[in-house]
C-alpha positions as a printed Julia matrix, in Angstrom:
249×3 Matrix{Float64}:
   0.0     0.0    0.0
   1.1     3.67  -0.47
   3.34    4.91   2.15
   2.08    8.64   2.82
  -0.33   10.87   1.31
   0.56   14.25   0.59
  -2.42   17.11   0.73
  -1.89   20.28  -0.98
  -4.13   22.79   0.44
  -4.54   26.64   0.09
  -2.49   27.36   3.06
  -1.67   23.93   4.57
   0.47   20.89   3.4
  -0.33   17.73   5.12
   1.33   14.02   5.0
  -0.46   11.13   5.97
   2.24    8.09   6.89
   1.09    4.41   7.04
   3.41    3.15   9.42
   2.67   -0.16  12.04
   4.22   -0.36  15.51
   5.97    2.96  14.72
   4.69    5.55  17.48
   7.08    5.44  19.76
  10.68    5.85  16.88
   8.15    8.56  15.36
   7.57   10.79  18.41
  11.73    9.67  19.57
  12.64   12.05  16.16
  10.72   14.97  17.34
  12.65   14.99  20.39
  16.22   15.6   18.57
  15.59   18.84  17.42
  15.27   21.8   19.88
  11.95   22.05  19.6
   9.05   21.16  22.97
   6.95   18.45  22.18
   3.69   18.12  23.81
   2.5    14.9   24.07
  -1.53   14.97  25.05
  -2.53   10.94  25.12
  -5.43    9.5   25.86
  -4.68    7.11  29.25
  -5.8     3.98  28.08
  -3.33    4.18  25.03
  -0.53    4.91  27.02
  -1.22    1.88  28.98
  -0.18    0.04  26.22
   2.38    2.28  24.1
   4.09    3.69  27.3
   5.65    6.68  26.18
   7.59    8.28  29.05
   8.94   11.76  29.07
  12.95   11.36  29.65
  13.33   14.03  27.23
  13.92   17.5   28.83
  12.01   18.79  25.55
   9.33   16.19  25.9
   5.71   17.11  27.51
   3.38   14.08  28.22
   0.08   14.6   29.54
  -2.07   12.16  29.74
  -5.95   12.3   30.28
  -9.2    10.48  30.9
 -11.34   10.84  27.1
 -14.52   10.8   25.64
 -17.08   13.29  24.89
 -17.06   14.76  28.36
 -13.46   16.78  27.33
 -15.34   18.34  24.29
 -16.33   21.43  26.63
 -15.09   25.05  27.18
 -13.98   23.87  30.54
 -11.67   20.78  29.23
 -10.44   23.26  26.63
  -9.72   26.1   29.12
  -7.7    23.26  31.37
  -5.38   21.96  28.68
  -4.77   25.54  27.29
  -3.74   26.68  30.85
  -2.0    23.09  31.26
   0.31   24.44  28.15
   0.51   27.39  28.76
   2.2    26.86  32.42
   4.47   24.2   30.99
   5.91   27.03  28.58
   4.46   26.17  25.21
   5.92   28.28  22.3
   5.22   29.1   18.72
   8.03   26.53  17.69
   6.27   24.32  19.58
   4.41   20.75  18.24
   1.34   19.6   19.73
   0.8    16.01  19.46
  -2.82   13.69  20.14
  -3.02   10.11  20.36
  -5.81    9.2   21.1
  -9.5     8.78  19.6
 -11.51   11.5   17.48
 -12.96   13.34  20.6
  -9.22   13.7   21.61
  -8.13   14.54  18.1
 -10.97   17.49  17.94
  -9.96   19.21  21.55
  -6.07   19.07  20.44
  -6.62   20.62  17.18
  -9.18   23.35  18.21
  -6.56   23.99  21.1
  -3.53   23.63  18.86
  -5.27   26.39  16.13
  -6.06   28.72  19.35
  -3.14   28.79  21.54
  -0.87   31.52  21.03
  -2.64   31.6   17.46
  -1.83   28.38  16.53
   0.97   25.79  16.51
   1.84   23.25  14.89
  -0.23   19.74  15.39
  -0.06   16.38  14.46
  -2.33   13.68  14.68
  -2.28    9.94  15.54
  -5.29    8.58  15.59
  -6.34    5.29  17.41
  -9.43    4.2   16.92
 -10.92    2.98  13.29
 -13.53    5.53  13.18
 -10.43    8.02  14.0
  -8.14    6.89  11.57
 -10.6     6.9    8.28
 -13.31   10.03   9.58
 -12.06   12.79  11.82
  -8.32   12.56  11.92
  -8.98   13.25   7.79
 -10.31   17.29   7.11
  -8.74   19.44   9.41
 -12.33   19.98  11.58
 -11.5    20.88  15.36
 -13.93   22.11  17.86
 -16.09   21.62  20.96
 -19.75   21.02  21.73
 -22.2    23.53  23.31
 -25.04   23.31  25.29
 -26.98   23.78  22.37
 -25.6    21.17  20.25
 -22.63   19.01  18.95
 -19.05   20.63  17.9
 -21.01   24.19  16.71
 -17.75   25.81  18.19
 -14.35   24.84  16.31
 -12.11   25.97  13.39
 -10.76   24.29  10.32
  -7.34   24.08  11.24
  -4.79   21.24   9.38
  -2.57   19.22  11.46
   1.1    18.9   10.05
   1.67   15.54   9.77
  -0.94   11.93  10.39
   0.48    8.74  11.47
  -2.23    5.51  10.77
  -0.91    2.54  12.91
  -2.79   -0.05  12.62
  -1.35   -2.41  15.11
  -3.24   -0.9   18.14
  -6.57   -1.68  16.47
  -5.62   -5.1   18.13
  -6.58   -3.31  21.48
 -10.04   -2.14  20.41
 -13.34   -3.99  21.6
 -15.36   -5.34  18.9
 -18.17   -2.71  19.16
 -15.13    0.35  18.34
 -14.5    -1.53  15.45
 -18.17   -2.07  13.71
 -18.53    1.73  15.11
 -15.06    2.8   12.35
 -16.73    0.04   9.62
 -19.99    1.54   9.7
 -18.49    4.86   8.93
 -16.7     2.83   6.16
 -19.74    2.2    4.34
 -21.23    5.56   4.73
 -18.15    6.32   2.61
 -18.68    3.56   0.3
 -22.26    4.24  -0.17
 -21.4     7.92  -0.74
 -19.36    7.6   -3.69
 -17.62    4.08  -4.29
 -20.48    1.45  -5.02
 -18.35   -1.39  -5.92
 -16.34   -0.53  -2.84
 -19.06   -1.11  -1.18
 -19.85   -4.3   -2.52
 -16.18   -5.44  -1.82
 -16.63   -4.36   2.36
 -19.29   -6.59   2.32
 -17.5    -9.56   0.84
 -14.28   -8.78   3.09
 -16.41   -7.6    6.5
 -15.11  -10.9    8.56
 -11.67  -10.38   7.32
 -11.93   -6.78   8.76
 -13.51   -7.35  11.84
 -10.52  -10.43  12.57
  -8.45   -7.01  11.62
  -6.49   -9.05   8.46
  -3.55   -6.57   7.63
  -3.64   -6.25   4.42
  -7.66   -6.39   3.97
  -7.97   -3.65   6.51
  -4.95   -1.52   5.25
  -6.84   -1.58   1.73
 -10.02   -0.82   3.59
  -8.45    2.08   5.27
  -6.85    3.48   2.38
  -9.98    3.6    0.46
 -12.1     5.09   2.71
  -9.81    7.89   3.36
  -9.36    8.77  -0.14
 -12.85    9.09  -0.53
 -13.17   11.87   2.31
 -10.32   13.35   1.03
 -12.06   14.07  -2.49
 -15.01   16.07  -0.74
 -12.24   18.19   1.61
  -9.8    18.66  -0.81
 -12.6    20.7   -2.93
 -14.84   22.21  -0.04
 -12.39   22.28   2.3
 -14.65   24.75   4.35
 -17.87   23.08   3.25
 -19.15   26.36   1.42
 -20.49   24.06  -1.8
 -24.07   23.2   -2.16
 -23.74   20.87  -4.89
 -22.94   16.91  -4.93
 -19.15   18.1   -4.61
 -20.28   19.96  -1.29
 -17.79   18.16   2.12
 -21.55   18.22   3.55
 -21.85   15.27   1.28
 -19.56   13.77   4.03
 -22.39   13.99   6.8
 -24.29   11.72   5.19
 -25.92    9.24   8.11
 -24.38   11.63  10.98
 -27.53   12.28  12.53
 -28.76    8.74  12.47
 -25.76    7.64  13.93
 -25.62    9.98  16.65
């Protein structure tokens, strides 16, 4: 499969690297150059991936997610949080962890000290193919889901698949369905194929599921890369992309 994805925008250029088992090395380079790494991972994750902060340079701060840290409280926290442990414009921001994670990090990372740079590893299925893909960060309000955010592109995306091993079943039917939604979107005969292949993705086959992965994110990236903004009305419009949201919420 390809290696990285590069995505030419406007006024961002993001890479998207396919790399197994490779967190740890990936984060390790950061930490050579003189610039502060902060590290915000979810808890569970770093149960398993155990990234410790030797590193003078190296910030790790790990918290409890979910869609309880999508609030102007959570975000107020981890700003502070960064902002007492000296965070820069040179700076990198970095979130492993699910897409609720993802969306605090990069609403934070576009805000603080008007924006720094962010990168992205995503852990979950739904993560890794949906919102780690588009450059939408934000929070929820009492009056609805994530109506307070910013399109803001992280640097760099790292798609691992080996800690899908770690997910419950249910996380990874939860990333498949969004699969289809993509399939049924644009890619018939895609979907046709995830239903042939569902049991090899669901015993999380490598290369079935890096295929499957793959796809699905080149289809999202065909809506964003033209409505980046979702301004279009038409069957180009990223709205396209919402497609089953409300059902599935």
């Amino acid at each position: 499969m390809k290696k990285n994805i590069n995505i030419l925008n406007k006024n961002s250029n993001t890479t998207i690297f396919f790399k197994a088992n490779h967190i740890k090395k990936y984060i390790s380079n950061f930490t050579k150059t003189d610039k502060k790494i902060y590290c915000i991972i979810d808890k569970k994750i770093n149960k398993i991936i155990r990234i410790n902060s030797k590193n003078k340079n190296l910030h790790i701060i790990e918290i409890d997610s979910g869609e309880k840290i999508k609030s102007f409280n959570f975000y107020s926290v981890l700003s502070e949080k960064l902002l007492s442990l000296s965070i820069d414009r040179n700076s990198i921001l970095i979130a492993i962890g699910g897409g609720t994670l993802g969306d605090v990090c990069g609403f934070v990372a576009s805000t603080l000290l008007r924006g720094v740079d962010f990168i992205l590893i995503p852990t979950t299925l739904l993560s890794q193919v949906d919102s780690s893909i588009g450059g939408k960060n934000g929070i929820n309000s009492k009056l609805g889901k994530n109506l307070i955010g910013t399109f803001y592109q992280p640097k760099e995306i790292l798609i691992d698949i080996n800690l899908l091993k770690y997910l419950p079943e249910r996380e990874i039917k939860s990333g498949y369905a969004e699969i289809i939604k993509h399939a049924l979107i644009n890619d018939f005969s895609f979907f046709i194929w995830l239903d042939k292949n569902y049991k090899k993705i669901f015993s999380l086959h490598r290369k079935t599921l890096e295929k499957t992965i793959l796809k699905s994110i080149m289809i999202k990236l065909k809506y964003v890369k033209i409505d980046q903004k979702e301004k279009l009305t038409n069957s180009n419009s990223r709205a396209m992309l919402n497609f089953g949201h409300t059902f599935g919420h």
